[in-house]
N, CA and C atoms as a LAMMPS dump frame, in Angstrom:
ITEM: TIMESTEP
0
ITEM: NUMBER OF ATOMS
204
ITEM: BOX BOUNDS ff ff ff
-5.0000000000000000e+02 5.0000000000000000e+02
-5.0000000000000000e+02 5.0000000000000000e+02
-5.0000000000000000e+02 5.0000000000000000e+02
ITEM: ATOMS id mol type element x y z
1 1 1 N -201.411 240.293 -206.312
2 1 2 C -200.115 240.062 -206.902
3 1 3 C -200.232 240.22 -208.409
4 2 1 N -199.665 240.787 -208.839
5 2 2 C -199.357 240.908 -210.395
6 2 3 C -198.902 239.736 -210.787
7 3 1 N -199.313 239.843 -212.245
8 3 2 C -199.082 238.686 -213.077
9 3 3 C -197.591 238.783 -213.855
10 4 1 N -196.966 237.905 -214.256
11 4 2 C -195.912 237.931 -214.503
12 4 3 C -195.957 238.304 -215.927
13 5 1 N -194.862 239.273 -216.822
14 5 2 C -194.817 239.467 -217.907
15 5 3 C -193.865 238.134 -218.184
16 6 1 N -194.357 237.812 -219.933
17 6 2 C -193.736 236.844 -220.741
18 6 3 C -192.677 238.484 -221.376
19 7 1 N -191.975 238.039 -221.217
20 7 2 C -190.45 238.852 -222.042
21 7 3 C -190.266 238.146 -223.16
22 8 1 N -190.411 236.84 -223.631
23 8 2 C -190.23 236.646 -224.666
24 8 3 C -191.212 236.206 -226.002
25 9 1 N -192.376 237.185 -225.283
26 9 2 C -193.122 237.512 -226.456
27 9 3 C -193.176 239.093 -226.663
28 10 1 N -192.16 239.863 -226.364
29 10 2 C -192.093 241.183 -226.683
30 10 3 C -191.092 241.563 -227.442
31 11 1 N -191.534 242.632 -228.146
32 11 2 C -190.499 242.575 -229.197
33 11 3 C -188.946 243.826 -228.667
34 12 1 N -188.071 244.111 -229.162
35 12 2 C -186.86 244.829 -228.488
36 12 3 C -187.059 246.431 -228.266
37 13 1 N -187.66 247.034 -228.848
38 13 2 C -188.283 248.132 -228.502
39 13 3 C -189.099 248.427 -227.578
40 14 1 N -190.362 246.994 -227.499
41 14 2 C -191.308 246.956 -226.113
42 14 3 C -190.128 247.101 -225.109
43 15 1 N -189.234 245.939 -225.173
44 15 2 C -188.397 245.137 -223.783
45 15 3 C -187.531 247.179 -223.285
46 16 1 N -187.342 247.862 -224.443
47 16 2 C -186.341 249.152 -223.621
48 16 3 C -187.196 249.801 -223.403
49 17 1 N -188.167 249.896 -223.699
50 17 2 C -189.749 250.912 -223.413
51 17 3 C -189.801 250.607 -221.811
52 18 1 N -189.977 249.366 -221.263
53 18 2 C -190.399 248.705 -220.134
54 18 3 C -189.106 248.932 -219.397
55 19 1 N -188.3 248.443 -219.994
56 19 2 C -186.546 248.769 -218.982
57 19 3 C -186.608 250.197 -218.605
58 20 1 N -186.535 251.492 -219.557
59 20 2 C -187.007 252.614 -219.184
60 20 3 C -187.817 253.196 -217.859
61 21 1 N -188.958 252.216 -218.232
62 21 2 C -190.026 252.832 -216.906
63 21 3 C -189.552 252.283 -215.914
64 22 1 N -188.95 251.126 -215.794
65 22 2 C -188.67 250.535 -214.298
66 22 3 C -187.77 251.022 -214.255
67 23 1 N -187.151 251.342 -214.479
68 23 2 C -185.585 252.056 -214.214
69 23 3 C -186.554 253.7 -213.769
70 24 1 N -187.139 254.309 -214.293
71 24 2 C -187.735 255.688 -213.816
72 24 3 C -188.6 255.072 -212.335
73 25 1 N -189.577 254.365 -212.426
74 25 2 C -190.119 253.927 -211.06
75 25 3 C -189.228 253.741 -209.963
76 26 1 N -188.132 252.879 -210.183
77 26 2 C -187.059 252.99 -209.301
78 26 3 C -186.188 254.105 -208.455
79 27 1 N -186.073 255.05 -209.74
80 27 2 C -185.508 256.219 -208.987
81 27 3 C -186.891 257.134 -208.017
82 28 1 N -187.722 256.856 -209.078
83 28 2 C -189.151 258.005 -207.839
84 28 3 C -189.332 257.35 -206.636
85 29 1 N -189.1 255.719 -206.388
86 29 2 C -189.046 255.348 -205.757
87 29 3 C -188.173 255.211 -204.208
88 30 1 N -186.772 255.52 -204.999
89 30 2 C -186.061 255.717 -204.312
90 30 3 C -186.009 257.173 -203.353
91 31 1 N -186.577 258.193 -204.307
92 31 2 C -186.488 259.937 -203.631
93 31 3 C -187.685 259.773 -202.857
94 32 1 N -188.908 258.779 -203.114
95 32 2 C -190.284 259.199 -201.949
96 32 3 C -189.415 258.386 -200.62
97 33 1 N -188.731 257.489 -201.032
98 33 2 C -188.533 256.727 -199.702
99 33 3 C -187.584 257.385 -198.732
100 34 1 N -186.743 258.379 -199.708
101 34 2 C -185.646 258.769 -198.492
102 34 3 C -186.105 259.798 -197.33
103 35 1 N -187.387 260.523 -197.518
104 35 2 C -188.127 261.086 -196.485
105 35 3 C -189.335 260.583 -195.391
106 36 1 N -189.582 259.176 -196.086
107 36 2 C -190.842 258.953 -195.51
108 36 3 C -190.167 257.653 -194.978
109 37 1 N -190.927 256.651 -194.272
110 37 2 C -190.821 255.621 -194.213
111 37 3 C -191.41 254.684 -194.891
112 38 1 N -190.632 253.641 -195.457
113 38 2 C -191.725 253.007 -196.8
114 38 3 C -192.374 251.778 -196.177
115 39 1 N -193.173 251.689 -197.049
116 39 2 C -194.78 251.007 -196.831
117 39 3 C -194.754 249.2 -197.51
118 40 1 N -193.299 249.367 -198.042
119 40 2 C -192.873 248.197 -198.825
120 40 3 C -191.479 247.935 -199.039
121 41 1 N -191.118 247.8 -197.884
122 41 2 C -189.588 247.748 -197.975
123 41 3 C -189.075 246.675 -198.894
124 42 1 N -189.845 245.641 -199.432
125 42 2 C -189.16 245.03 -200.685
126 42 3 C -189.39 245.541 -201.597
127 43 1 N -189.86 246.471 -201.966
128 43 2 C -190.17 247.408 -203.917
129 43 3 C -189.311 247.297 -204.063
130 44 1 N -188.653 247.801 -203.454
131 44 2 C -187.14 248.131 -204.505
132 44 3 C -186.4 247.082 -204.892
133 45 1 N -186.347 246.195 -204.176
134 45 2 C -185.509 244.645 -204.434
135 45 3 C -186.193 244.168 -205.955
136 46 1 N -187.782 244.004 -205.689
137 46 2 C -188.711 243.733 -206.864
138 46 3 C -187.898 244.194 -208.089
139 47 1 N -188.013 245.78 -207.741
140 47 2 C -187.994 246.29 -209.328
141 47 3 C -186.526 246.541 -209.923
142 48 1 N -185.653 245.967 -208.653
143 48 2 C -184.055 245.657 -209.529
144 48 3 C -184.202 244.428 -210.128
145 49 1 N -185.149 243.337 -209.649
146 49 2 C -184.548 242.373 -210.193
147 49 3 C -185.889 242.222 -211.306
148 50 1 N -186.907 242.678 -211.627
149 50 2 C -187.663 243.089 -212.83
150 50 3 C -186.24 243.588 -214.176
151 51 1 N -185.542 244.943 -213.446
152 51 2 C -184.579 245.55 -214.729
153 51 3 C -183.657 244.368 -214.904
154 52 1 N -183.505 243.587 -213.966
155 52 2 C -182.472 242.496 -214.128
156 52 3 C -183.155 241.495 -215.545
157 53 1 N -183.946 241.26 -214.923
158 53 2 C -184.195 240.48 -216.085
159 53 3 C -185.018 240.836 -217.406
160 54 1 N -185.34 242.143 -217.319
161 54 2 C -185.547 243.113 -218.696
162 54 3 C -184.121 243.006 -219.09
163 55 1 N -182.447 243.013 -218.417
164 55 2 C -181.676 243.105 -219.059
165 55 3 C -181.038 242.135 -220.155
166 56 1 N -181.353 241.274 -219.275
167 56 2 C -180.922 239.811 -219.372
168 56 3 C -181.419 239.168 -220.819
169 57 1 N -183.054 239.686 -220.579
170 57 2 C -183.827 239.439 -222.015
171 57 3 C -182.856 240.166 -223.45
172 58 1 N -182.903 241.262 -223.367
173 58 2 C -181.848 242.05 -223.824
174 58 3 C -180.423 241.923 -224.583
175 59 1 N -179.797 241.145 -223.068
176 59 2 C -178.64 240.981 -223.947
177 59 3 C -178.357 239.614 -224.688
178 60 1 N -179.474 238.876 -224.428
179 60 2 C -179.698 237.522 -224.621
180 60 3 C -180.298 237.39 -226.287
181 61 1 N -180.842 238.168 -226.468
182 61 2 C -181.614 238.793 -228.024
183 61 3 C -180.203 239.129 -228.912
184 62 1 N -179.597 240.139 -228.396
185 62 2 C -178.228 241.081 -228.631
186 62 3 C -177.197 239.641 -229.153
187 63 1 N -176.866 238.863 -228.659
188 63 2 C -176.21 238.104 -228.58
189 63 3 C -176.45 236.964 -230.097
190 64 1 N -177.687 236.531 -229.888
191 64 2 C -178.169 235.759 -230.72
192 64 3 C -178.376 236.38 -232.077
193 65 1 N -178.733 237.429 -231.945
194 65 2 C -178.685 239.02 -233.279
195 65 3 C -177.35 238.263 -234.142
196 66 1 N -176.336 238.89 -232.773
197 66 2 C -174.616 238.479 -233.311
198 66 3 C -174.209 237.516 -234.237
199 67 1 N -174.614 236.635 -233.311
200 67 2 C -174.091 234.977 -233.737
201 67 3 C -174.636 234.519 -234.767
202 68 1 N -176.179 235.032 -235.406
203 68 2 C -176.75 234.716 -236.32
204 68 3 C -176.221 235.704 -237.905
């Protein structure tokens, strides 16, 4: 099992760098699976809710940016 990333020791450039790739893993993910049968039918759940909360970090930064 992988270790969990701290999101809020990364800075806002890391956090869209990382949103990026999971968002790209997701889609390769999605085109190997529609021919084969997958080997992990929860990945994909995983890595929405990984971008979920890459987003979350995000707009949560965005916000506080604002208000400050």
């Amino acid at each position: 099992m992988a270790t969990k990333i701290n999101l809020s020791e990364k800075n806002v450039s890391e956090l869209t760098d990382l949103l990026r790739e999971k968002r790209e893993e997701l889609r390769t993910l999605r085109f190997s699976m529609a021919g084969a049968k997958a080997k992990d039918s929860n990945s994909p759940a995983n890595i929405r809710a990984d971008i979920a909360r890459l987003m979350t970090e995000l707009h949560k930064r965005a916000r506080s940016a604002s208000a400050a």
